[in-house]
Each structure stands twice: as C-alpha cells, then as structure tokens.
C-alpha positions in Angstrom: -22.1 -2.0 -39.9 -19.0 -3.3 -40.3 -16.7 -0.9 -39.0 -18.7 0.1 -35.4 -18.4 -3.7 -35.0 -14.6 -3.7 -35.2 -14.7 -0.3 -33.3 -16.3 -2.4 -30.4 -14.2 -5.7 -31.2 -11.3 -3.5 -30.5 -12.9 -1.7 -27.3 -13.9 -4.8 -26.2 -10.3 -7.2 -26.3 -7.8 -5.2 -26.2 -8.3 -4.4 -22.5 -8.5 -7.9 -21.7 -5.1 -8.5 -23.0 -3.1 -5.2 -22.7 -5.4 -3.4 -20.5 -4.9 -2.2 -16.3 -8.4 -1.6 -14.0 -8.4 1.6 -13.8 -8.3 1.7 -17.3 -11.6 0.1 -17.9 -14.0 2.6 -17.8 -12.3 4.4 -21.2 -13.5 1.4 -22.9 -16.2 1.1 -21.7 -17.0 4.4 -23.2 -15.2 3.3 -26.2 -17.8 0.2 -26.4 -20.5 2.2 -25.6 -20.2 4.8 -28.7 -19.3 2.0 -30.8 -23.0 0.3 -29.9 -24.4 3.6 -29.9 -22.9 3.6 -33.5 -24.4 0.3 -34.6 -28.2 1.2 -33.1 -28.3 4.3 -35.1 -27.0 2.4 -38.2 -28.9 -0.8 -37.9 -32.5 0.9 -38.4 -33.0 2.3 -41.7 -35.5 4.9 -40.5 -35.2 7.2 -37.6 -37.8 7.3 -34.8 -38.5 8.4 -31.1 -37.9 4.7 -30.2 -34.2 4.4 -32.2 -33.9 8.1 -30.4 -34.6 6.6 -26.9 -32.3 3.3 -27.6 -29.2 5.8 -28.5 -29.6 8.2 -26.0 -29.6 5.7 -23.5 -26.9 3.7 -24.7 -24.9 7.0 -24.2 -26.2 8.3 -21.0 -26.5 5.1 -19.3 -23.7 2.7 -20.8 -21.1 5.7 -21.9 -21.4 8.1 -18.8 -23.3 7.1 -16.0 -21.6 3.2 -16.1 -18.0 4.3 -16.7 -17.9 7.1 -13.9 -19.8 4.9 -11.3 -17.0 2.4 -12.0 -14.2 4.7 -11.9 -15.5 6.0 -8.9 -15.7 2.8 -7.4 -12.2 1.1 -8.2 -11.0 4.6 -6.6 -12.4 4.0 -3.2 -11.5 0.5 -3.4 -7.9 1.6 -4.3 -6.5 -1.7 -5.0 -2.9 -1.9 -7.2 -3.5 -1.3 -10.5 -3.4 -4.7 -12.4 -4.0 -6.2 -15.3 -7.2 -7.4 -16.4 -6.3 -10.7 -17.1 -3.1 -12.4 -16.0 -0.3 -11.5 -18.2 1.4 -14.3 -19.2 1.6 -16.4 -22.1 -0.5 -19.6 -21.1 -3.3 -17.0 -20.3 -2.8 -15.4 -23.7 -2.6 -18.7 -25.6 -6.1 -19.8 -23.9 -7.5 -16.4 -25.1 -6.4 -16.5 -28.2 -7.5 -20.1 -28.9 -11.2 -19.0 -27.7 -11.2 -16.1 -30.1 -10.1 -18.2 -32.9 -13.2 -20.7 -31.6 -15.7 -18.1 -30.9 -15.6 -16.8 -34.5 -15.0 -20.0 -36.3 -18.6 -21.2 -34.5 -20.4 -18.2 -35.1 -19.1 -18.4 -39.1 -18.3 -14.5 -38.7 -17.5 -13.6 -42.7 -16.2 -10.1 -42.8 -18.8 -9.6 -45.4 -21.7 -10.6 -43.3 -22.5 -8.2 -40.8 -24.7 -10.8 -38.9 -22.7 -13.6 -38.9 -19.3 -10.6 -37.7 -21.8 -9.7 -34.7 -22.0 -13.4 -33.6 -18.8 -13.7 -33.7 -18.2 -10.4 -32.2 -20.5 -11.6 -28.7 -19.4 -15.4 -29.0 -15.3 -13.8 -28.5 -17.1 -11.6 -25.9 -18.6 -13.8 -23.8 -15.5 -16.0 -24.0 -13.3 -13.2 -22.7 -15.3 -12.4 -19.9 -15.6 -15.8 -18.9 -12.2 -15.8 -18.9 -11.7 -12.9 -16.5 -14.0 -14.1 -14.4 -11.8 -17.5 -14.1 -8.7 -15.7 -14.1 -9.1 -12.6 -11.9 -10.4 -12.8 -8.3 -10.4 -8.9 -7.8 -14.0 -7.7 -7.6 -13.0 -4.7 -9.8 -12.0 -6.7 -12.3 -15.1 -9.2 -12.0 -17.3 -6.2 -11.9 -15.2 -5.2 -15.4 -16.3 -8.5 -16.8 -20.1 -8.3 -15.8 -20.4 -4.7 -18.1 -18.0 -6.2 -20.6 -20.8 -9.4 -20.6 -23.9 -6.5 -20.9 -22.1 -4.8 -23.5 -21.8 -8.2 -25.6 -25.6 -8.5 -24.9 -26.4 -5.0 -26.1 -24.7 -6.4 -29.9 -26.8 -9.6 -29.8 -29.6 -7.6 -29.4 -29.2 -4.5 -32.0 -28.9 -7.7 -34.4 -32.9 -8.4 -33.9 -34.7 -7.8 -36.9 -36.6 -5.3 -34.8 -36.1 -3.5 -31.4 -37.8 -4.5 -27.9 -40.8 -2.9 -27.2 -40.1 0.1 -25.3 -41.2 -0.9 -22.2 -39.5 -4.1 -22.3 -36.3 -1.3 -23.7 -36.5 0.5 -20.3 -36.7 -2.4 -17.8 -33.7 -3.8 -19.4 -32.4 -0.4 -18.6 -33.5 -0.7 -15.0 -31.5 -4.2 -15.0 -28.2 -2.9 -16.3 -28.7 0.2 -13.4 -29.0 -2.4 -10.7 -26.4 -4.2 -11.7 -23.9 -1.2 -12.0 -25.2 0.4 -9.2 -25.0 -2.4 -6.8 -22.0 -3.6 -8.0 -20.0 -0.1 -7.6 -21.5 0.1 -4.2 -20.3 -3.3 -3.2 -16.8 -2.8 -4.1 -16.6 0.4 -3.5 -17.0 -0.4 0.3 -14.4 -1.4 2.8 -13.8 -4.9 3.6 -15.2 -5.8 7.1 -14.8 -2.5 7.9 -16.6 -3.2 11.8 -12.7 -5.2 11.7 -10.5 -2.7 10.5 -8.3 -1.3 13.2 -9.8 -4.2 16.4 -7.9 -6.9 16.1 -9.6 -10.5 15.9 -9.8 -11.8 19.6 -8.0 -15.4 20.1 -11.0 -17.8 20.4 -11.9 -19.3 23.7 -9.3 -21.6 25.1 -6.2 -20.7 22.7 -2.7 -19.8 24.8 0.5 -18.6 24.1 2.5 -21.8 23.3 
C-alpha cells in the first residue's frame, strides 16, 4: 500500500511546486493510476464491485477528466504558468503545511493508514493553497480535481467500499464538476463584449 501512496504523493505535489497548467492533466493521469493502484490493492478479494470502482477510476478520473481539462485550458489559451507562484515565500508556506499536514495526521511510513492521512491532510493543504494563490480559473479548476483526487484516498481507506449506488452518484458528482467546470473555462470571457467597445455612460465628455 505503501508505494501507490507515494506514487500519488508524488503526482499529487510535485505539480504544485514545479509544475505549468497545461501540464496538469499528466498528473492527473499519474494520480489516477496511482488510486486505481491502491483500490485494487486495498481489498483482499476481487469482485464485480472492486471491478466497477477500478474501471471507473480509470475511465472517468485517468481519461475522461484529464482530456476534458486539457481541452479546456486549450480553448481558454491563457500563458502557461505555474501552478502556484514560484517564489520562495510561496514555497516556505507550502512546505511548512506539508510538514504540518503529516505531523497531524501521525503518517508512520509503516502504517499505511496513518501515510494515507497524511497523504489527503498535505493534499487538501496544497489545494487550498492554489486556490489562495492562483486566480486563473484553469488553475482553480486544477485544484478542485486535485481536492477529488485527495477524497478518492480518504475513501479507499474505509474498511469497506460505498454501496454501489452510493459508488455511482459520487461518480455523477465528480462528472458535473469536471464537466461544468471545463465548460466554464473553456468559454470566452464576455464574449457579447469582444470586438464592441464599452459605450461611455450617459453624461461622460471628453475632458
């Protein structure tokens, strides 16, 4: 269990510090093998349901997600920029809540568990992060799948998996929100505007 969690560890922050945009969507595939990794390992016996929870973790979170992404930050076509601010105040900040996340989650190397808390408590720190750093809704779209993703580890730590109906409308959830969030930047900004310009308001004159 060990190793798919430092697969996704790795997936899942070195973006955030090294990482452009456009690059994003590789990781996400990276994270999404790595979780499809960890559902297939953390049951000891196969069944349809473990079957199901894989597939879909590679269908929907390692295909599907990544291209709707990619094919969203390239109609948006904004310069591709880091992630998160690259400086070293940024960096110290990050590194500080890394440090925190795992010392509060108690995430011994030895205990799978307690390396998965710590795994989602650096997770969710990072993407708070972005979101506080980065005002490009790209980037704050990154950060929403990054923050699913760190979900999806919570939850292969259950002792058992959701119900499968409960499986698929959790599945719906994650669609909408990379569906309508690839739609919504993936469309012009007040495009009604874009070539009209704004008319002065009533009673302005040339000074």
């Amino acid at each position: 269990m060990r190793l798919p969690l430092m697969l996704f560890l790795l997936a899942a922050l070195a973006p955030v510090f090294f990482g452009k945009v456009r690059a994003a969507p590789l990781w996400l595939v990276l994270q999404a093998l790595a979780l499809a990794w960890i559902g297939a390992i953390h049951h000891a016996e196969w069944s349809l349901h473990t079957l199901i929870g894989v597939l879909e973790v590679v269908l929907v979170r390692g295909v599907l997600a990544p291209w709707l992404l990619l094919r969203a930050i390239r109609l948006r076509a904004e310069p591709d920029a880091d992630l998160m601010p690259s400086n070293l105040f940024t960096w110290a900040i990050g590194t500080a809540l890394i440090v925190l996340a795992f010392d509060f989650g108690g995430a011994a190397m030895a205990d799978a568990p307690a390396l998965a808390l710590g795994v989602v408590g650096a997770m969710v720190a990072m993407v708070l992060l972005i979101l506080s750093t980065n005002g490009s809704p790209a980037a704050q779209l990154v950060a929403v799948l990054f923050m699913e993703n760190a979900i999806a580890v919570f939850e292969s730590m259950l002792p058992a998996p959701w119900p499968l109906p409960v499986h698929l409308m959790l599945t719906v959830v994650y669609l909408l929100t990379v569906g309508v969030g690839s739609w919504l930047i993936g469309r012009p900004e007040n495009p009604a505007l874009q070539g009209h310009p704004i008319p002065p308001a009533h009673g302005d004159r040339a000074a």
